[in-house]
Residue, then its C-alpha position, 0 to 999 in steps of 0.5 A: x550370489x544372487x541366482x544361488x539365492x534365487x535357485x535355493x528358493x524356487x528349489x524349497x519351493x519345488x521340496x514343499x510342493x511335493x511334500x503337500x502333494x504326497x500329504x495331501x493326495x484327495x482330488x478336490x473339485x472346483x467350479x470355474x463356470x464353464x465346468x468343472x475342474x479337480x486336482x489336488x489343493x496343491x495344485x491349486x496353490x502352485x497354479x495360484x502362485x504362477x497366474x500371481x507370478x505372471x500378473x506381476x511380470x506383466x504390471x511390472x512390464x506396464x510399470x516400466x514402460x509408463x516409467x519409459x515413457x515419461x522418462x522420454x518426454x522429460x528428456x524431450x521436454x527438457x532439451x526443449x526448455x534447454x532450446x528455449x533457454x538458449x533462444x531466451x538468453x539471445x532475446x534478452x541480449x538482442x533487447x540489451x543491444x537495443x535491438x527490439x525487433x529480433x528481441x520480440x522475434x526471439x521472444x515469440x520464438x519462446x513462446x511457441x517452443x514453451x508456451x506454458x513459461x511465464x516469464x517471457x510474456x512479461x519480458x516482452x510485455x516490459x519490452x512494449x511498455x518501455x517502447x510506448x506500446x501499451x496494446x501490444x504490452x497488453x496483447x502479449x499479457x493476453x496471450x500469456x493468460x490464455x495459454x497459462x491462466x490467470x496468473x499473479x505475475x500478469x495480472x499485477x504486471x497489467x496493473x502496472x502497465x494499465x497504472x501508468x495508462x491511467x486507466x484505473x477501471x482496467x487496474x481495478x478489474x486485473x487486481x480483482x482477479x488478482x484476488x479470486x486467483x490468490x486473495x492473500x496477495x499482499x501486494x495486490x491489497x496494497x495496489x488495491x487499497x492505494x487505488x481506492x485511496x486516490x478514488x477516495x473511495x474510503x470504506x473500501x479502503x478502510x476495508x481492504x486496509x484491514x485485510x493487508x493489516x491481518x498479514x503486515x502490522x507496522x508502524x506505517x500500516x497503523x498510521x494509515x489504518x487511523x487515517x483511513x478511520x479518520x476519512x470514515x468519520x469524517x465522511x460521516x459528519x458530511x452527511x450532516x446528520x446530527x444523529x451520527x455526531x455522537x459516534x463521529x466524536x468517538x471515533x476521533x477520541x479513539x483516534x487521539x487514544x491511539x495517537x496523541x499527535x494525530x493532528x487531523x482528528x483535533x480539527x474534526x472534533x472542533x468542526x463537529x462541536x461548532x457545528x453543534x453549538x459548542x464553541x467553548x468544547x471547540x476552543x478547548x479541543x484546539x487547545x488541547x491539540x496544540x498543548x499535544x502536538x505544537x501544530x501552528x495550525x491550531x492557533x490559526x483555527x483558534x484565531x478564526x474561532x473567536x474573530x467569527x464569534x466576534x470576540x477577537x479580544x479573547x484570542x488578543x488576550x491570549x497572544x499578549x499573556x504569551x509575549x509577557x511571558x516570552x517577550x522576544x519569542x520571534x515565532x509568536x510575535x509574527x503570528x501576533x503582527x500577522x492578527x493585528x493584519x487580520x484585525x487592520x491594527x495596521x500601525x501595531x502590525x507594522x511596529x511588531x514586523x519592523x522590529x522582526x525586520x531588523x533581526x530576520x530578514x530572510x524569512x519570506x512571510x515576514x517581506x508578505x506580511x509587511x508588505x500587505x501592511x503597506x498596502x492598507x496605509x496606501x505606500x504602494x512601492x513600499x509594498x512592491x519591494x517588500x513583495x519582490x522580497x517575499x518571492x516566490x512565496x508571496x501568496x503565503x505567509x507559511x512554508x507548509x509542506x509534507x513531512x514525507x514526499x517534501x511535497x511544498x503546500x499553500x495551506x495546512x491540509x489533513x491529507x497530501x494527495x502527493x504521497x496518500x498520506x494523513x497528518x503529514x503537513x507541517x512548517x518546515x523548519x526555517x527563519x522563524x519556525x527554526x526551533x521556536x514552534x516546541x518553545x512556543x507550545x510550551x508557552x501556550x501548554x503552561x498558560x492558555x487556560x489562565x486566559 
């Protein structure tokens, strides 16, 4: 059917080229440049159609033969993927079977085959660090980066591998390149802004964190993004420079405006107004923070604050308005026992922690806490069974530790360099501390101002 179609068309063709020639009989001449052609218009129009004719026979020739052509090479190129796959799979089992010697063979073998696949210059490079070979790791990432350019995938696998060397310029550089290959990378801005974290180089930090909060906002992304606000001020007021102490405190109110429980921002303010003078606006600021938060470490901060302005009765009246309050409350009559130490009321000391004694004895601070009561009285084996009971923590009186990593700490801190993380040292919940710190904060809530 399709050569009738065909044949009827070229035969029209053939009608209406001798009907045009008889219509049109008057030669026409044509200048060509090399002379001078005449014959009629419809011979000009049929020797047009055939050179048009021929052109497309001769394009379509080229078309299909290019088409040939790269036909051919993805054939080619494909059996030698395929090759390559096969040789691949035998690498990755060699390397299974704990053969890593063939596995490396198998893997070079690859990469000679296919040098632009990426994957196996990462495999072989997991299969170096994994060996404690982190140059011949690097040397294999190397060579994948000159063959494929920087890519993603190598550069961040050379930050795991110069990571876990330590090696934290060479970490800096490869997620910096990173970067400039593809800025949006979000776990390049988080490797970067951790790296930055544990250089405690803030404003960088500060910087890339507002990067990786324009792709990812979470709860954890938000909390960072305030202790890293909070390490601005507070690099701020280290400057000590009266001029920035308006604009610390600001910062920190908008902290606190955020969120109300941000521990760390309370205990700056505080530092900043006693550094200025204005005792009074601190304890208020300490105040405030426990009536929030119902952190121990207020009262702690409060207790120092009026034992250095020498009115250590202020902070006394405070904890006796409380007990008449709350007699039996367990948790503020060791803090109590624990002051009257601070202030050597030892015999008033000793009679508040023999009372906690006979009902709590498994709480380690209270054995410390007596046990440096005996020593001020002079009853040294006293002193020695009561620390052999506090063991192993008989160099603290509180069991602090993170929140999130479980992370055990001596003291309160702002940051737990364990897990890079703000406003996450608490008491653990044990003897005393078992529910009693949210009852005691209400108490102190209800009642600090009075005193």
């Amino acid at each position: 059917m399709k050569y009738k179609i065909s044949l009827l068309f070229f035969l029209l063709l053939f009608v209406a080229y001798v009907l045009l020639s008889f219509l049109n009989s008057d030669k026409v001449p044509l200048d060509v440049g090399f002379g001078r052609l005449e014959t009629t218009v419809t011979n000009y129009i049929a020797a047009a159609f055939v050179l048009g004719v021929i052109f497309s026979i001769i394009a379509s020739f080229f078309t299909d033969a290019r088409r040939g052509l790269a036909k051919w090479r993805n054939q080619r190129k494909e059996r030698r993927r395929q090759e390559a796959n096969e040789l691949f799979e035998k690498a990755k089992l060699h390397e299974m079977k704990g053969e890593p010697e063939k596995a490396e063979e198998y893997f070079n073998r690859v990469i000679r085959s296919v040098p632009d696949l990426e994957e196996p210059y990462l495999l072989l490079a997991d299969m170096h660090a994994a060996r404690g070979e982190p140059g011949k790791a690097i040397e294999a990432l190397d060579l994948g980066e000159r063959r494929l350019g920087k890519r993603e995938g190598i550069l961040l696998k050379k930050v795991k591998i110069h990571g876990a060397q330590k090696d934290l310029d060479a970490v800096e550089r490869a997620l910096l390149d990173v970067m400039r290959v593809k800025g949006s990378s979000l776990d390049a801005l988080r490797a970067l802004r951790d790296l930055y974290i544990g250089r405690k180089a803030w404003a960088q930090a500060l910087e890339t964190e507002e990067k990786v909060r324009k792709q990812i906002k979470t709860p954890e992304e938000d909390h960072r993004f305030l202790g890293l606000q909070y390490e601005s001020a507070k690099e701020r007021f280290r400057r000590d420079d009266p001029r920035l102490y308006e604009q610390v405190l600001k910062d920190l109110r908008e902290i606190t405006g955020d969120n109300k429980r941000f521990i760390p921002a309370y205990i700056l303010s505080a530092e900043v107004y006693k550094k200025t003078g204005k005792l009074n606006d601190a304890g208020r600021v300490y105040g405030r923070g426990f009536a929030k938060t119902g952190h121990i470490v207020f009262l702690r901060q409060l207790e120092d604050l009026y034992i250095d302005r020498g009115e250590p009765g202020v902070i006394l009246k405070i904890y006796r308005r409380l007990l008449e309050v709350a007699p039996r409350n367990q948790l503020l009559m060791f803090f109590y026992a624990r002051l009257c130490l601070k202030l050597e009321m030892i015999d008033e000391a000793i009679d508040v922690l023999k009372t906690l004694l006979a009902e709590e004895k498994e709480f380690r601070g209270l054995h410390r806490a007596m046990a440096e009561a005996y020593i001020h009285r002079g009853k040294f084996e006293d002193a020695v069974k009561e620390f052999s009971q506090a063991f192993p923590m008989s160099q603290v009186y509180l069991p602090f530790y993170c929140v999130k990593c479980l992370a055990v700490k001596e003291e309160w801190t702002d940051f737990c360099d364990t897990c890079y993380s703000w406003n996450t040292i608490n008491i653990r919940q044990e003897g005393l501390f078992f529910q009693e710190a949210e009852n005691l904060r209400v108490l102190y809530e209800e009642n600090w101002e009075a005193t």
